[in-house]
Residue, then its C-alpha position, 0 to 999 in steps of 0.5 A: x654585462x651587468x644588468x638590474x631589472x626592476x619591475x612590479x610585474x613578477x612572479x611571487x608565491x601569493x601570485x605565481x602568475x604575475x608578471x611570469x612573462x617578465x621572469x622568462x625573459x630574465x631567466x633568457x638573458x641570464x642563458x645568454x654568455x656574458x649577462x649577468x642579471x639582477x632583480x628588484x621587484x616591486x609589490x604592485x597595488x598602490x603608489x605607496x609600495x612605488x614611492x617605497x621602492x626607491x629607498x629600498x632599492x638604494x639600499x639593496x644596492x648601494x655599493x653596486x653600478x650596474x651597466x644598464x638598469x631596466x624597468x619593466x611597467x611605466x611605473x617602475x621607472x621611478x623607482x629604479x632611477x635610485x639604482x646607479x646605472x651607466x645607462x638607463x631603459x624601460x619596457x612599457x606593457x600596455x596598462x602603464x599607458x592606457x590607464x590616464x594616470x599611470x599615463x601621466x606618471x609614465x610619460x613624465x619618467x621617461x626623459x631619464x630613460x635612454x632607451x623607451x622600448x614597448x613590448x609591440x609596435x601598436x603599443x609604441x604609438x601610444x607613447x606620448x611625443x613629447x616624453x621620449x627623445x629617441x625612437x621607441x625600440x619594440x622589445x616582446x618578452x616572448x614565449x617560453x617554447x620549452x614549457x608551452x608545446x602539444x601535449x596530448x589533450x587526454x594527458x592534460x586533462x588527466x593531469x588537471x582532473x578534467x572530463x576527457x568525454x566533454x568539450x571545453x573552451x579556454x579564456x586565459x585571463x584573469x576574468x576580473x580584468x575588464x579589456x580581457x572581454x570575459x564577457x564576450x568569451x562567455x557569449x561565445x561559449x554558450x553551453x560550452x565549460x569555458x576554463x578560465x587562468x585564475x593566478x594559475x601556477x605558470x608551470x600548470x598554464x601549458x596543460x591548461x591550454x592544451x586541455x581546451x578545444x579552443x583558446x579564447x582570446x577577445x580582448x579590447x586591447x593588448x599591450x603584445x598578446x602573449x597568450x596568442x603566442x602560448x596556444x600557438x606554441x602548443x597547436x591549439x586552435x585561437x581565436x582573438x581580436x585584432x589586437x597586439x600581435x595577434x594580427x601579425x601571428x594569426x594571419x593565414x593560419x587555419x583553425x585560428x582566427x582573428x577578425x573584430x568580436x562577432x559572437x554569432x561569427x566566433x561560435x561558427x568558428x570554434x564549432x568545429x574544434x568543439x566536436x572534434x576529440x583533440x583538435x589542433x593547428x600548425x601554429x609552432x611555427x608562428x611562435x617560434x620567431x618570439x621566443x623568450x631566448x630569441x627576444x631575450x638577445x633582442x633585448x642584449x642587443x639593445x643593451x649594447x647599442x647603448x655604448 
């Protein structure tokens, strides 16, 4: 099977963060026996580089048909109907819903499309009745287990030029990003370092997470939640808000929690993992069911379901 992806969520030198999770999943597909896998990706930031894209991405390919071209974010869809496909699928990540108009450019694409997944099934309600025809399949990207496992924190820390003496909170974010609730994860830390993921090189994000006591994961919403799965994989306590995946991977888990925003309760629940030297918790085996190579052959599977 040959498939074209066409995103604006992918990495790039001046954002080596971007869009890693969509990489992961290409780099899945491509592990699988029989898939080929193209990517277009599309420079985000204004409607003219979308509007761009189509003409560009006609011209790339003008000689190709590929079985299926899938879009990941709403707003690639446009672009990518200027590839020749026999069939068609996107993948919505959560801003492509939620702000009012990449909504409405969303929802209006997605009639073309012959499969309309989300990357979870919170997210799927939110897709508009009236603009798909078919159910919404749910299609996470998924964790890469390989590169997110325990390292011992005082090795992280070495490795990242951090104290080895000290306790140190993670928010995994982009702080500017305003339904990551930076706020609130400062609230929670006190005086406490909080280390925040600003556009952080994906290979360097495992030490990251291994280096902190504790995750910090307060969003008011998640189109999945892939850092949940990230400080899972590698048995670092976590703390989230009941949104996207968090629900479903963190319940019953000890040393994690997951439960509404609650300062006065957050900190009593990281207390412990700030005075503890290397503080973990069985988590793998949550994350381990989504996999990037285990979402990866969900997603072929859809692909072939299509006919």
């Amino acid at each position: 099977m040959r498939a074209l992806i066409v995103t604006s969520m992918y990495p790039s030198p001046r954002r080596p963060a971007l869009g890693s999770f969509v990489r992961d999943q290409v780099e899945a597909l491509r592990r699988l026996p029989g898939v080929g896998v193209e990517v277009f990706a599309i420079e985000p930031g204004s409607i003219g580089n979308y509007l761009r894209a189509g003409p560009q991405l006609r011209k790339r390919h003008a000689h190709d048909v590929f079985d299926v071209v899938h879009a990941h974010f709403g707003l690639s869809a446009w672009p990518a109907l200027a590839a020749r496909g026999h069939k068609r699928a996107v993948s919505l990540h959560g801003t492509d819903l939620a702000h009012p108009r990449s909504r409405l450019i969303t929802a209006a694409a997605l009639r073309f499309y012959d499969l309309v997944a989300t990357v979870s099934e919170p997210l799927s309600r939110e897709v508009p009745g009236w603009a798909h025809r078919d159910p919404i399949a749910v299609l996470p990207c998924g964790v890469d287990l390989t590169r997110f496992h325990s390292i011992p924190r005082a090795e992280a820390r070495a490795a990242l030029g951090l104290a080895t003496d000290r306790p140190y909170l993670l928010f995994p974010s982009e702080p500017s990003r305003p339904e990551k609730r930076y706020d609130r994860a400062v609230e929670v830390a006190g005086d406490v370092q909080l280390l925040a993921l600003r556009n952080v090189d994906p290979s360097e994000a495992p030490l990251w997470v291994n280096a902190a006591n504790a995750v910090l994961i307060p969003s008011e919403r998640e189109g999945f939640g892939l850092a949940v799965l990230e400080a899972l994989a590698c048995d670092v306590p976590v703390l989230a808000t009941p949104v996207g995946i968090a629900p479903t991977v963190l319940d019953g888990v000890d040393g994690a929690l997951c439960t509404v925003f609650d300062a006065e309760r957050w900190r009593a629940a990281i207390a412990p993992h700030v005075e503890a030297g290397d503080p973990r918790i069985a988590g793998r085996e949550r994350a381990e069911p989504y996999s990037a190579d285990r979402m990866a052959a969900q997603v072929l599977a859809a692909w072939q379901a299509l006919g």
